[in-house]
C-alpha positions as CSV (number, residue, x, y, z in Angstrom):
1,X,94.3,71.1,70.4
2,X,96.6,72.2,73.1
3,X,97.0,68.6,75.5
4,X,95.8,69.1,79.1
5,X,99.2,68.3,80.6
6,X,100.5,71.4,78.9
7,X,97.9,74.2,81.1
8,X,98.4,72.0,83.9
9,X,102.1,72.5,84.0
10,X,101.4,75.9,83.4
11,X,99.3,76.1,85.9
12,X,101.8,74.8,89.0
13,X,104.6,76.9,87.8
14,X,102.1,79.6,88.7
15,X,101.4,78.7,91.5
16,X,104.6,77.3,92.9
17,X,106.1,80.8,91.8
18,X,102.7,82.6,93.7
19,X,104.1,80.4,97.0
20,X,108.0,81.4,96.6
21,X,106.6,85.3,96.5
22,X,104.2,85.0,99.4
23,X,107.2,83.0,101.7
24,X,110.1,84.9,100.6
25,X,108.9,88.7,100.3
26,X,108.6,91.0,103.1
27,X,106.8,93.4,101.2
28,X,103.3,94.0,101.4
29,X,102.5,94.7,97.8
30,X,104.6,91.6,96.3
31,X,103.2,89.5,98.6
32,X,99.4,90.5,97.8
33,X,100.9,89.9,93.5
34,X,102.5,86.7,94.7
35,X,98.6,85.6,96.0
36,X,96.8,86.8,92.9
37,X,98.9,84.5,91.0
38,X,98.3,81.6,92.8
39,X,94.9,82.5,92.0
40,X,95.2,83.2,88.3
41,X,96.3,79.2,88.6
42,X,93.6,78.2,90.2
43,X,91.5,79.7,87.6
44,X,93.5,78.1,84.5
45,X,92.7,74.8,85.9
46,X,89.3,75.3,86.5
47,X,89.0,76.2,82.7
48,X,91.7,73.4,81.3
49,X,89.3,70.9,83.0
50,X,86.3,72.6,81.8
51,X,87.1,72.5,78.5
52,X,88.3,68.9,78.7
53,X,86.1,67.3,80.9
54,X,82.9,69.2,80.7
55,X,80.3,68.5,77.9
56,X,78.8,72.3,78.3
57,X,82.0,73.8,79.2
58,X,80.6,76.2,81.6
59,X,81.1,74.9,85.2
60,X,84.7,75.8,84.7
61,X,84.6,79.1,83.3
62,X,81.9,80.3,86.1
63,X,84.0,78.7,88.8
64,X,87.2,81.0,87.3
65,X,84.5,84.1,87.2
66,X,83.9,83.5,90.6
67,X,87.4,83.5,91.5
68,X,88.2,86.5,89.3
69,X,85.1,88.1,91.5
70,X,86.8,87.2,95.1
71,X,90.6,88.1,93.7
72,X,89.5,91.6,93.0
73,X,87.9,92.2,96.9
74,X,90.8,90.7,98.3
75,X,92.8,92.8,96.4
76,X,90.7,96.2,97.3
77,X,90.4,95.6,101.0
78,X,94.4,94.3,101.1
79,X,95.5,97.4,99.4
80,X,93.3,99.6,101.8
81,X,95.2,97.9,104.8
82,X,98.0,98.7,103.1
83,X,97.5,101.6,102.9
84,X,96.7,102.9,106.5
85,X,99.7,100.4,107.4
86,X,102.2,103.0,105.3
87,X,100.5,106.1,106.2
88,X,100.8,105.1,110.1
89,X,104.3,103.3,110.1
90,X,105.8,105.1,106.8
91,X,107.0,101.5,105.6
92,X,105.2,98.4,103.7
93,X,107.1,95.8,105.2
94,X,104.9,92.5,106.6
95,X,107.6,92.2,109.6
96,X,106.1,96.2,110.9
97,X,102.7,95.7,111.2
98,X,103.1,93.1,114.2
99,X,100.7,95.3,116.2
100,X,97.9,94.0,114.1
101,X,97.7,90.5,116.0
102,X,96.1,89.9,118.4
């Protein structure tokens, strides 16, 4: 069996790769990939510690189904604002849509 160290190591180089994208890119689209990796981390260490820790091994895998479940309408609503970003200002870049705050 695979040692719990090994997912977990996995699981910050995910993560701390998800960050880097989301502060260092300017576009839209890599940033919104950068944030679903972060949360494909989270999920791996809800199921590493399920499958270690747990005794029914489900708590993990429903917490990750839940993520997996919240990931996808971030996604859809992210891309649709997007999407009426490029179609007004012809560009996806993060530093154009200023007029969005408030």
């Amino acid at each position: 069996m695979i040692p719990l160290e090994n997912y977990l190591v996995l699981s910050g180089i995910l993560f701390s790769l998800g960050v880097y994208g989301v502060l260092s890119r300017r576009n839209a689209v890599l940033v919104l990939m950068s944030v679903e990796l972060m949360l494909n981390a989270v999920s791996i260490n809800f199921i590493a510690f399920s499958a270690y820790l747990d005794v029914t091994q489900i708590t993990g895998v429903i917490f990750a189904i839940f993520v997996v479940a919240v990931a996808a309408a971030e996604i859809g609503l992210a891309l649709a604002i997007v999407l009426r970003i490029f179609r007004n200002r012809s560009s996806i870049n993060i530093d154009e849509a200023a007029e969005l705050k408030w």
